[in-house]
C-alpha positions as CSV (number, residue, x, y, z in Angstrom):
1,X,-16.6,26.8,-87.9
2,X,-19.1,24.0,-88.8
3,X,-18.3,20.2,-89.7
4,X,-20.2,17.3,-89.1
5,X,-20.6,15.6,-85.9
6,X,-19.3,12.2,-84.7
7,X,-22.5,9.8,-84.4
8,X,-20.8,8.3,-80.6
9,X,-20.9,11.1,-78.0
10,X,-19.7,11.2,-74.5
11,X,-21.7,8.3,-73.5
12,X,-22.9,6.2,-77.1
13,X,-25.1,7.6,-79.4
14,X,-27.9,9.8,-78.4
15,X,-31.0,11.1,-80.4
16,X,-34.7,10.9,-81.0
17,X,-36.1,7.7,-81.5
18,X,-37.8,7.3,-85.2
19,X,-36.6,10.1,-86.2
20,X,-32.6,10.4,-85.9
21,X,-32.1,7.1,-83.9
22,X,-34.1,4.5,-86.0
23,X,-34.5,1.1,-85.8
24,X,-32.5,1.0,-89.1
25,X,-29.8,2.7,-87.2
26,X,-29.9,0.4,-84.0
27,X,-29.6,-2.5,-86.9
28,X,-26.8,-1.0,-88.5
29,X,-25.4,-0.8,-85.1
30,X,-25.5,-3.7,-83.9
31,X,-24.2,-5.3,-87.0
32,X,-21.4,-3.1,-86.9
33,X,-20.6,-4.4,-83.4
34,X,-21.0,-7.8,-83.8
35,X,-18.7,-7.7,-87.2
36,X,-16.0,-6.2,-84.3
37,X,-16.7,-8.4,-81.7
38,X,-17.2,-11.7,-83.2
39,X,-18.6,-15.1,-82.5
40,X,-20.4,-15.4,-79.0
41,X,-22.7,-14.1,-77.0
42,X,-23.8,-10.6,-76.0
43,X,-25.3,-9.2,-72.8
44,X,-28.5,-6.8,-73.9
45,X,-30.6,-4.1,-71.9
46,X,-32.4,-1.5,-72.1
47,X,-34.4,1.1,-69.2
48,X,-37.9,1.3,-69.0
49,X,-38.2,3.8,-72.1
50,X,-41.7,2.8,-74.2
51,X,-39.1,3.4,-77.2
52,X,-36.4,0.7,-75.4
53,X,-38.4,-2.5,-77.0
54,X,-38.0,-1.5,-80.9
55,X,-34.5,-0.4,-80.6
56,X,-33.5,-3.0,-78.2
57,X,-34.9,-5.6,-80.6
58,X,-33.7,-4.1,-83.7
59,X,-30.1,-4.0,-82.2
60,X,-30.2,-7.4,-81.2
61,X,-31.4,-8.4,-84.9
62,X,-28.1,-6.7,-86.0
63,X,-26.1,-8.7,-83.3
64,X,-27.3,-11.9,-84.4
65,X,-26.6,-11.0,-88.2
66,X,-23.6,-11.2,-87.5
67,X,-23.7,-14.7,-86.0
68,X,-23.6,-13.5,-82.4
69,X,-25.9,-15.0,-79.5
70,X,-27.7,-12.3,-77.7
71,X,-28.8,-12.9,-74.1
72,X,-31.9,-10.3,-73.7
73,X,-31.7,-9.2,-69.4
74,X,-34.8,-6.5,-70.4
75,X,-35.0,-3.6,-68.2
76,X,-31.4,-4.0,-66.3
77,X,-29.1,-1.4,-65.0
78,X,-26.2,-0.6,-66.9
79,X,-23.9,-1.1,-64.3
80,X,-25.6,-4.4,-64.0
81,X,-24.5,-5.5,-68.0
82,X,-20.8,-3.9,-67.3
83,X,-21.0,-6.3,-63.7
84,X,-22.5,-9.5,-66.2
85,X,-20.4,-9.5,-69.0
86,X,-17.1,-9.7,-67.2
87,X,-19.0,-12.5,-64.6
88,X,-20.4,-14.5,-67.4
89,X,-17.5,-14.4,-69.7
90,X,-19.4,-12.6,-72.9
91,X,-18.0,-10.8,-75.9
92,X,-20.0,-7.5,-75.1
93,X,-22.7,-5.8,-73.9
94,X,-25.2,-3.5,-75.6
95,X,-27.4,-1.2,-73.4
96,X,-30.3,1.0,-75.0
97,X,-31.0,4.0,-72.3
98,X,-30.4,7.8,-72.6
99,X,-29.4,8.0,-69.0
100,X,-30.7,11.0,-66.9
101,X,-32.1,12.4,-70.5
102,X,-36.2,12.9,-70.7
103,X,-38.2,10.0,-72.1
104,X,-38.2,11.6,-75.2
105,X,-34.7,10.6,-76.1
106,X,-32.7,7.5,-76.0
107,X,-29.5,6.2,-77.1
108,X,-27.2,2.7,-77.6
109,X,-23.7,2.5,-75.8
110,X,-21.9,-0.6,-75.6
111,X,-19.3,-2.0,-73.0
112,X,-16.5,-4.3,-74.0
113,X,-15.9,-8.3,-72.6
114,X,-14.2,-6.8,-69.3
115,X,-17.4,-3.9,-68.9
116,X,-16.1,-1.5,-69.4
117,X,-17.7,1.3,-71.9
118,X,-16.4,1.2,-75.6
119,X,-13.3,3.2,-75.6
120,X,-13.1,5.9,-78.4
121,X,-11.0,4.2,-80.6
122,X,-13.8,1.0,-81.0
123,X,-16.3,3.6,-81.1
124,X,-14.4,5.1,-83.8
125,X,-14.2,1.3,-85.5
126,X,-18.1,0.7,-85.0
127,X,-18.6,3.7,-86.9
128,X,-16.7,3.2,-89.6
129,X,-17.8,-0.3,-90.4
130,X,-21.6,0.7,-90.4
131,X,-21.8,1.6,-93.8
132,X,-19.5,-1.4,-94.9
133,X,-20.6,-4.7,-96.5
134,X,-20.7,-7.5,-93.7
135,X,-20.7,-11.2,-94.9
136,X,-23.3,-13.4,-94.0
137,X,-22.2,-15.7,-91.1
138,X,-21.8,-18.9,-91.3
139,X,-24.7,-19.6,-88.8
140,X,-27.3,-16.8,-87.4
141,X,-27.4,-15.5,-83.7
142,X,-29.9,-16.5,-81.3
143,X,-31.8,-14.9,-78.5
144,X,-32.5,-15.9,-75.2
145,X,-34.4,-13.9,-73.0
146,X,-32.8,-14.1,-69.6
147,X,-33.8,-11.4,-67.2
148,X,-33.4,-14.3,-64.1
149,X,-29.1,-13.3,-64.8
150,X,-30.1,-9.9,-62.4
151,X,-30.2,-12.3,-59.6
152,X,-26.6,-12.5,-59.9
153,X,-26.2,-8.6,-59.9
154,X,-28.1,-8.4,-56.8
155,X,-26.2,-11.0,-54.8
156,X,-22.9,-9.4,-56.0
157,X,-24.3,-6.0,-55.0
158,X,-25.1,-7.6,-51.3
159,X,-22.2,-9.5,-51.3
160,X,-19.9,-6.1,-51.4
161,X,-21.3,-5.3,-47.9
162,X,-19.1,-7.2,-45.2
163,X,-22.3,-7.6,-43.4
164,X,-26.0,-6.5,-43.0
165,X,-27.2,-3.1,-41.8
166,X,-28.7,-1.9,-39.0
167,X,-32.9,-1.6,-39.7
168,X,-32.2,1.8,-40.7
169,X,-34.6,3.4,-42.8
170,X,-34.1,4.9,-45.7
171,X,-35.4,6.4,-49.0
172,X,-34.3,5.2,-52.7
173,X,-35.5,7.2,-56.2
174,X,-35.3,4.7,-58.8
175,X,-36.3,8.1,-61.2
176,X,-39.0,5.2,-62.7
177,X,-35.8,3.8,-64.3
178,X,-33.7,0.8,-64.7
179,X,-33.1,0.2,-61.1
180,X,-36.8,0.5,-60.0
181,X,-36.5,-3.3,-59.3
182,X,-32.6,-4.3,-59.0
183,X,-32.0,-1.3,-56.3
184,X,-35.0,-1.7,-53.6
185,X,-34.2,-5.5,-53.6
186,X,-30.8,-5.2,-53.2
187,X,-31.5,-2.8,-50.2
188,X,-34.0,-4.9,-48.3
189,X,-31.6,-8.3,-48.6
190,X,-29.1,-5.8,-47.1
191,X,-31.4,-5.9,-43.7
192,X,-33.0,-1.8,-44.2
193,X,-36.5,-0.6,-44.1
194,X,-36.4,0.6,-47.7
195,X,-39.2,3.8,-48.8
196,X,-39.1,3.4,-52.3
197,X,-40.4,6.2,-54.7
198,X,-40.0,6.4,-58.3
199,X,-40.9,3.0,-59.0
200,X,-43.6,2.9,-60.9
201,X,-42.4,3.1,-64.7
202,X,-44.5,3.7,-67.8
203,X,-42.4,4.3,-70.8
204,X,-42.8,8.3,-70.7
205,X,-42.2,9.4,-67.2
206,X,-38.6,8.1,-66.9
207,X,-36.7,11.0,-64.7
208,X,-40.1,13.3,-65.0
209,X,-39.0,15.0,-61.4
210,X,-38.0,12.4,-60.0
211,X,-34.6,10.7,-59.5
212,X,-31.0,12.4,-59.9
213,X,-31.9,15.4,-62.0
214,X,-34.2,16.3,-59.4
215,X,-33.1,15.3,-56.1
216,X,-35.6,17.8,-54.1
217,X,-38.2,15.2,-54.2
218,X,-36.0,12.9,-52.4
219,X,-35.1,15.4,-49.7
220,X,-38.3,16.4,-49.2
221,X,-38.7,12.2,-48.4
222,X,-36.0,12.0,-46.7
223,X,-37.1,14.6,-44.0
224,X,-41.1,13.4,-44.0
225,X,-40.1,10.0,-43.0
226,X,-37.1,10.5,-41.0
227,X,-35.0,8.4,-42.6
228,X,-31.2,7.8,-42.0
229,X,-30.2,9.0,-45.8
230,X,-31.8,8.9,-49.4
231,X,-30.6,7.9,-52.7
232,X,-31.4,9.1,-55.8
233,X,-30.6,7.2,-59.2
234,X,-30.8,8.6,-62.9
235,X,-32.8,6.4,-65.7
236,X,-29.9,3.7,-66.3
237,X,-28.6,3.1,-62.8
238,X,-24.9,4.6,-63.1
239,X,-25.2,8.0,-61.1
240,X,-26.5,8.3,-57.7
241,X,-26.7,11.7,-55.7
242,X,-27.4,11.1,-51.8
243,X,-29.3,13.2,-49.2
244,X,-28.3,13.4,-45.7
245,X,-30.2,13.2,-42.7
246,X,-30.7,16.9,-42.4
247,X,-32.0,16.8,-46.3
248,X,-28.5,18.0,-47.6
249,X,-27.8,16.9,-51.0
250,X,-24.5,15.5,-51.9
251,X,-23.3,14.9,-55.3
252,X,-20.4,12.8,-56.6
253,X,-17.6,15.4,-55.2
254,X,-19.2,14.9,-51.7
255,X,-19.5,11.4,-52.3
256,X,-16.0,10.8,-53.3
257,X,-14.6,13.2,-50.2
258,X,-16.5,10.4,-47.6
259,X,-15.0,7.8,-49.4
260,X,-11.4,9.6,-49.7
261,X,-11.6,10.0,-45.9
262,X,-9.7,6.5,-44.7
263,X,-7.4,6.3,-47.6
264,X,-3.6,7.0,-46.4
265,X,-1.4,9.4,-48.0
266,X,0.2,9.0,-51.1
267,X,-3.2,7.4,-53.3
268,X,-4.4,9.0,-55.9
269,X,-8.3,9.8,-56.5
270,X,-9.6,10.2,-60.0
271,X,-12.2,13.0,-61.3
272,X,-13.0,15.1,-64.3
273,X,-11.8,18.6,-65.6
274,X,-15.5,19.2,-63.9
275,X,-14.4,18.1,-60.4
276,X,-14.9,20.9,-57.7
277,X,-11.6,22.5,-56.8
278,X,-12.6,22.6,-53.0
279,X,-12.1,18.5,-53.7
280,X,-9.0,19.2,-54.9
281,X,-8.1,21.2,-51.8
282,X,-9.7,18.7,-49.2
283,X,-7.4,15.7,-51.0
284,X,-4.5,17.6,-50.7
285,X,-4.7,18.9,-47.3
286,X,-4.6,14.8,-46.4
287,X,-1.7,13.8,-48.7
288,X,-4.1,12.6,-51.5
289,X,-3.7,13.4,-55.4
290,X,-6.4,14.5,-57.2
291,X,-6.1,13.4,-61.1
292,X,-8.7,15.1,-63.6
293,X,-9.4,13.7,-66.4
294,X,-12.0,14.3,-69.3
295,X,-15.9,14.3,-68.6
296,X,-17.0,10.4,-69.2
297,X,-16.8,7.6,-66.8
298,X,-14.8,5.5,-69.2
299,X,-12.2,8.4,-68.9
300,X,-11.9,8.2,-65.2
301,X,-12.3,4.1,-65.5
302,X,-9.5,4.0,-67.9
303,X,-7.4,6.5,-65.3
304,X,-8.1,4.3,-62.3
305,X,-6.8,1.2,-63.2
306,X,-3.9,3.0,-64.8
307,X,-2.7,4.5,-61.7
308,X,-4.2,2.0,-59.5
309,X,-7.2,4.6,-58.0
310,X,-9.1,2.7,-55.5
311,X,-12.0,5.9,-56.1
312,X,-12.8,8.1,-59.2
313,X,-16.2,9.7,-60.4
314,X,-17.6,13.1,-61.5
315,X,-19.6,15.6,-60.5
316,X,-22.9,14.0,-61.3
317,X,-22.8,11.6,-59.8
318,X,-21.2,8.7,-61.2
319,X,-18.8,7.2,-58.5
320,X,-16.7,4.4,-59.1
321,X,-15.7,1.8,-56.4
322,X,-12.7,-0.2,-58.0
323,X,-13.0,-2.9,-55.5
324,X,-16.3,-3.6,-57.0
325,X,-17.1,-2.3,-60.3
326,X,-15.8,-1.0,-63.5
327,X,-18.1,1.8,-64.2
328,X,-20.9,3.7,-62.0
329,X,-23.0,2.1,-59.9
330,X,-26.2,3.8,-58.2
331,X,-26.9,1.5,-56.1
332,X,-23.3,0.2,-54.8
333,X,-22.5,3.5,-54.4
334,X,-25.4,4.0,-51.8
335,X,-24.7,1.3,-50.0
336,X,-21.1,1.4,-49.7
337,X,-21.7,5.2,-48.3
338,X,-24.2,3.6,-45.9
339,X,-21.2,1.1,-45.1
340,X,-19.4,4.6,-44.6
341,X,-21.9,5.6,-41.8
342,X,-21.7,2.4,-40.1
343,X,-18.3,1.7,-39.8
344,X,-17.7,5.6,-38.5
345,X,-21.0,5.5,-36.2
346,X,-21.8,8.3,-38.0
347,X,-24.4,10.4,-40.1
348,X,-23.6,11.0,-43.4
349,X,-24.0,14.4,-42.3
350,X,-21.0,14.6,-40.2
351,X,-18.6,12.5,-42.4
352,X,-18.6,15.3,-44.6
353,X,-18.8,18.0,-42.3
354,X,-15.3,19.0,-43.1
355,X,-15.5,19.6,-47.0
356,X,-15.9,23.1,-48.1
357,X,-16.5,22.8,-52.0
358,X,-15.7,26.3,-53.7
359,X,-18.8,28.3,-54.9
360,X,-19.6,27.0,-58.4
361,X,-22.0,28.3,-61.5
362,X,-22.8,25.8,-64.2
363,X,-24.4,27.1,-66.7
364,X,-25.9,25.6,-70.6
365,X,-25.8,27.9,-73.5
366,X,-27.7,26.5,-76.9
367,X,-25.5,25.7,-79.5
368,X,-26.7,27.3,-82.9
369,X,-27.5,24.4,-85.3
370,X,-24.3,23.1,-86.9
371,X,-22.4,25.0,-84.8
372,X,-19.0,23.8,-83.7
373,X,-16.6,25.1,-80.6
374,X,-13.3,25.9,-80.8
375,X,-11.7,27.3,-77.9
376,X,-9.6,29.9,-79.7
377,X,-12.3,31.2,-81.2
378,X,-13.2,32.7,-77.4
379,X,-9.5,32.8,-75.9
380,X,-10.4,36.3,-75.8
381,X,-13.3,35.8,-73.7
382,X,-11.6,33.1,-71.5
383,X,-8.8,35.1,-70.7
384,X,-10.5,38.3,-69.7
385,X,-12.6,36.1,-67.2
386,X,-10.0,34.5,-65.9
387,X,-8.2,37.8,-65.2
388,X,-11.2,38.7,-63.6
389,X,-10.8,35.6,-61.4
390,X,-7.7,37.0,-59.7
391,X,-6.1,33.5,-59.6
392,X,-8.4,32.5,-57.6
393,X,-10.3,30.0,-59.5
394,X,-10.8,28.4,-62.5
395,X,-12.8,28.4,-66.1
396,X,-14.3,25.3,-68.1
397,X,-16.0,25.8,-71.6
398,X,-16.5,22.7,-72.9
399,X,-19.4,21.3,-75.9
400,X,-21.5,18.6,-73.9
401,X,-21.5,15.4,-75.0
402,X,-25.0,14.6,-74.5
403,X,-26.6,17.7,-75.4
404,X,-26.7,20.4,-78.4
405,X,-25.2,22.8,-75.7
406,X,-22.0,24.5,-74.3
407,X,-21.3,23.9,-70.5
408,X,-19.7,26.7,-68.7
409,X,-17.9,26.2,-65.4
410,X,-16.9,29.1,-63.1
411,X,-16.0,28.3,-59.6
412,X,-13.3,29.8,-57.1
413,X,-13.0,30.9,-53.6
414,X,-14.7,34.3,-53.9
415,X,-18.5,33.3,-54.7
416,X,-19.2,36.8,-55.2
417,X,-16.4,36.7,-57.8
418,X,-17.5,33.8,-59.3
419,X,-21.3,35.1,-59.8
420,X,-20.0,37.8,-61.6
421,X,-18.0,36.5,-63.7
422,X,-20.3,33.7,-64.5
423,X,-22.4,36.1,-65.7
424,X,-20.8,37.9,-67.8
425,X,-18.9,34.9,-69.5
426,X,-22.2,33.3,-70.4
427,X,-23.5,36.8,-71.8
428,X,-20.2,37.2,-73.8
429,X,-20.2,33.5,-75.1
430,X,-24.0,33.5,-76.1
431,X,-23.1,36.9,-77.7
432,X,-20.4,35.6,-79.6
433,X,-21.7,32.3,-81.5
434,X,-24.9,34.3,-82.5
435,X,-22.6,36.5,-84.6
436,X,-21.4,33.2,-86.2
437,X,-18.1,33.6,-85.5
């Protein structure tokens, strides 16, 4: 079955810039926006793309169309604009960034007056008035270029921490993204001997093997210098994956077991229908629930206040800290882990000594051009693997989001098992949307 896709995806709208995301787009956009959000002022940023500047500026131009002020932070985290419009009392924020995507691509995502991201249905509403005919306002935006405003980020980012750090060293991967600046500062003021790679943007190599989506660089790091723990961001600052003293890599499952440890029984944590199901164990073997809800920060946002959630994230690497933030956080989430260590006397290692996460595969299958997933089309396919399963695991086909691709989950507690059926899913799948069907 074809149909034509929805411009917003899991995380804003993604595409090429100049060629599928224009600057006529990013104007339409940003009208659209400001028609929704009204009179005031806006909270812009962008990552250190060399295509951020013309879409940046052609969103704002759209903002201010529509008679709303635009305060211009430049190359700023996003969890920075989600922190800045809730402190500063602003209508929105608009951030241009593709996330952990290659500098090739970028995208515009925008966060409401509390920062938190768009929820579908004002997605849905931005979209629908971009082709509509907006009245001229009765006076035009203006723009202010503010970057000094990150100051306040950083002092809130230090101010989480109930106290400074030991002069322990350790290594940050700012992926030459939007944290290449915010993250080591925020570090240093925190009282650690910060080795900072990945700093050293230049509009094309944004997450070229560095940062999240390659963590090896970082443990590599990590082990030459000794250093206590290393963090590794993607291009706009919301994920963080962490590697231990021994050069382990932890990802947001990890992550969220360390900070599960100290909660009593009876809370509830929040992840995705992608959350490992040895996290799911580990919760419930200490009287914790483990809610899943669908892949998207917003999701697991939206989740967490409802149920009151003092932790929620996914997989990746985006880890929320409801005490602190209302979307993922890189950087606060590396230093509350280092809070972690210090208030157990512990590695980082050891804390998570303990968690066994089932064996996983995670695999990408191309999607034809046009084409478009429905799950009964496979229920076949999905129920033969999961027979093959035993009950001992579990199966996620799901479109991405992000990407022209389908993402296939197979994980249980037989990795053998799960190898071969990964296997032969992804074989079957493939198999089946080249015939079209």
């Amino acid at each position: 079955m074809r149909r034509m896709p929805k411009l917003f995806g899991t995380d804003g709208v993604r595409g090429k810039p100049g060629k599928d995301l224009t600057a006529e787009l990013a104007l339409r956009l940003g009208a659209a926006c400001g028609s929704l959000v009204g009179e005031g002022t806006v909270l812009l940023a962008r990552d250190t793309r060399e295509s951020g500047p013309f879409l940046a500026a052609a969103l704002a131009a759209g903002f201010m169309a529509q008679g709303v002020d635009v305060l211009d932070a430049g190359v700023a985290p996003t969890p920075a604009v989600s922190y800045l419009v809730g402190r500063l009392g602003l209508r929105a924020g608009g951030v241009v960034s593709a996330s952990h995507n290659p500098a090739e691509d970028n995208g515009i995502k925008f966060l409401d007056e509390k920062g938190d991201k768009f929820s579908e249905a004002m997605e849905d509403e931005v979209e629908a008035r971009l082709s509509a005919d907006h009245p001229l306002p009765l006076r035009f935006g203006r723009l202010t270029f503010r970057e000094d405003v990150l100051e306040i980020y950083i002092q809130h980012l230090v101010a989480s921490l109930p106290g400074k750090f030991p002069r322990w060293k350790v290594v940050l991967d700012c992926a030459h993204g939007a944290t290449y600046r915010t993250a080591p500062e925020a570090f240093t003021r925190s009282g650690l001997e910060v080795v900072v790679t990945g700093a050293e943007p230049n509009g094309r190599n944004i997450n070229d093997g560095v940062g999240s989506q390659h963590p090896e660089a970082l443990r590599e790091a990590v082990l030459r210098h000794g250093a206590v723990a290393g963090f590794a961001f993607d291009g706009d600052g919301d994920r963080c994956l962490a590697v231990t003293e021994e050069g382990v890599i932890l990802g947001g499952d990890e992550m969220l077991a360390i900070f599960a440890r100290d909660l009593p029984p009876g809370q509830t944590v929040v992840g995705t229908v992608m959350t490992n199901g040895g996290l799911e164990a580990y919760l419930k073997d200490r009287g914790l629930r483990l809610l899943r809800t669908p892949v998207g920060d917003r999701h697991v946002a939206a989740a967490m206040e409802a149920h009151g959630a003092p932790f929620g994230g996914e997989s990746s690497g985006h880890v929320i800290i409801r005490a602190f933030a209302r979307t993922g956080d890189g950087t606060l989430t590396a230093l509350q882990l280092l809070q972690k260590m210090k208030e157990h006397g512990r590695p980082l290692g050891e804390l998570i000594r303990d968690f066994r996460p089932w064996p996983s595969v995670q695999k990408a299958i191309p999607l034809p051009a046009g084409f478009f997933y429905r799950k009964e089309d496979v229920q076949d396919l999905l129920e033969a693997a999961e027979k093959a399963l035993s009950g001992s695991g579990r199966i996620l086909v799901r479109p991405s989001g992000t990407e022209p691709v389908l993402r296939v989950l197979v994980e249980g507690r037989d990795g053998d098992r799960v190898q071969a059926t990964a296997a032969w899913l992804v074989d079957a799948l493939a198999e089946r949307m080249g015939s079209g069907k």
